[in-house]
C-alpha angles and dihedrals in degrees: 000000000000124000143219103183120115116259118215088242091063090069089071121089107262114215123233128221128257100242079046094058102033095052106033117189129284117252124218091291093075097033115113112263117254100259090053099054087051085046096054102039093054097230101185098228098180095053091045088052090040080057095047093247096315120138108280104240089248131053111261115277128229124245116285123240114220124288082019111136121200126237108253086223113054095009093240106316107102092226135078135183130229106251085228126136123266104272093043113116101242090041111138094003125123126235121204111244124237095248097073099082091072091048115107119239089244106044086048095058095050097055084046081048094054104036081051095078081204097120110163094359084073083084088070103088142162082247098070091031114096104231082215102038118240096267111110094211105108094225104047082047084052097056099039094053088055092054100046080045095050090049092051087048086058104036092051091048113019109212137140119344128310115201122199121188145186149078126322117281096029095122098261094128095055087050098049085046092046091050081043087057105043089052098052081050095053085052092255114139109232137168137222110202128170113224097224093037101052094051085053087065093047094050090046089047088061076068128118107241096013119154097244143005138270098235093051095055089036087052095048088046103051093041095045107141085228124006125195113198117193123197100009098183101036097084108098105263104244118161083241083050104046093040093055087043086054098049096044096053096031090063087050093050090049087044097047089222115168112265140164118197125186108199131168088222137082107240087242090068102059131078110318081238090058109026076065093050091036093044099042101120084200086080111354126071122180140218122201103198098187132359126221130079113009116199105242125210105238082055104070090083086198085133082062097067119098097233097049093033093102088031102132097165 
């Protein structure tokens, strides 16, 4: 069983790697827009609306290039779900069509690629990253190693969460694009998002006239074979915010679907709804890269700024 309890090693400071700390991640400014990452992804918005809303049967296709023909069966994507009820052992999981076998490699990995939503985070692998850190202290080698151990278990073999956490700069978000990576190699569809951005995109698609539609992005989002959440926290803690964040983690816990989450917060310290999902050993085990000072919620002080000081969404 897995387990979410501290070990004494996690109190040590955890070391980064050199391609983590030399490139750093794009913020929101470089992130697609939302209608390319829907774009991108192939979410089928005319079957989600036929279904009132409801998950299309297949997960959701790339764009097409020109002269390109979809496959009757999984629309394109390569992937379908078992229509089955929630408690049912293949509920939520994603089967590979049969229509893969005749895909070529390369043509597979580029819709992965493009249903990933990594960009340029796909140059952070397992490859450039020191399974030991580059710190020559033994016990900050040790727990960096258990926790680059803990993300190619799970990337090799997606199940349950995986919960990475620690101050900014300790190396969680190479680790959550290398599992991102390895996934979309092993022909597992997998996707990067950004918390605040993404909650960015759901609050534009509440837009008149905006490209797509809340409940398609929210529905690619929550049924994601594998969904890799960076800088859980971070987002400013409105009562819209917090309740979308909740539902959206709280499906994929019911449904048991495969998830890794970096934070800059201990999981006691969120929202008493998600520190239990978060915390729940039965699914979730957590990695604490590198003790000290934790960012609270309550000190981000973003409410305090005039123009989000009335912000209720």
């Amino acid at each position: 069983m897995l387990s979410a309890r501290r070990s004494a090693s996690t109190k040590r400071t955890g070391v980064i790697s050199r391609a983590s700390c030399a490139g750093g991640k794009p913020r929101a400014g470089k992130m697609r827009s939302l209608e390319e990452i829907l774009k991108s992804s192939g979410l089928n918005t005319a079957t989600t609306k036929a279904n009132g809303g409801s998950p299309p049967d297949a997960i959701p296709e790339p764009a097409l290039d020109e002269g390109e023909q979809l496959c009757p069966r999984c629309g394109g994507a390569g992937f379908v779900r078992k229509a089955v009820r929630l408690g049912h052992p293949d509920f939520g999981k994603a089967f590979a069509c049969e229509c893969i076998a005749n895909e070529r490699e390369d043509q597979r990995f580029a819709r992965l690629q493009r249903y990933s939503n990594l960009g340029p985070l796909a140059r952070l692998t397992f490859a450039d990253l020191s399974p030991l850190g580059r710190s020559p202290n033994p016990s900050h080698q040790e727990h960096f190693s258990r926790a680059v151990q803990a993300a190619r278990r799970f990337a090799e073999q997606p199940q349950g969460w995986l919960v990475l956490t620690g101050p900014s700069g300790c190396g969680k978000t190479h680790l959550a694009s290398a599992i991102g990576g390895r996934c979309i190699e092993s022909g597992v569809p997998a996707l990067f998002m950004v918390v605040p951005d993404l909650l960015d995109h759901l609050r534009s698609a509440y837009q008149p006239g905006s490209d797509v539609g809340y409940d398609e992005l929210f529905e690619l989002v929550r049924t994601a074979p594998v969904l890799i959440l960076d800088d859980l926290g971070v987002q400013s803690s409105t009562p819209w915010a917090q309740e979308k964040l909740f539902q959206l983690i709280n499906h994929r816990y019911n449904a048991q679907l495969p998830t890794v989450f970096t934070t800059n917060l201990d999981p006691a310290e969120f929202d008493p709804r998600l520190q239990s999902r978060l915390s729940d050993g039965t699914i979730s085990t957590i990695h604490y890269l590198e003790s000290g000072t934790r960012l609270a919620i309550g000190d981000l002080d973003v409410l305090e700024l005039p123009h989000l000081r009335a912000m209720t969404f």
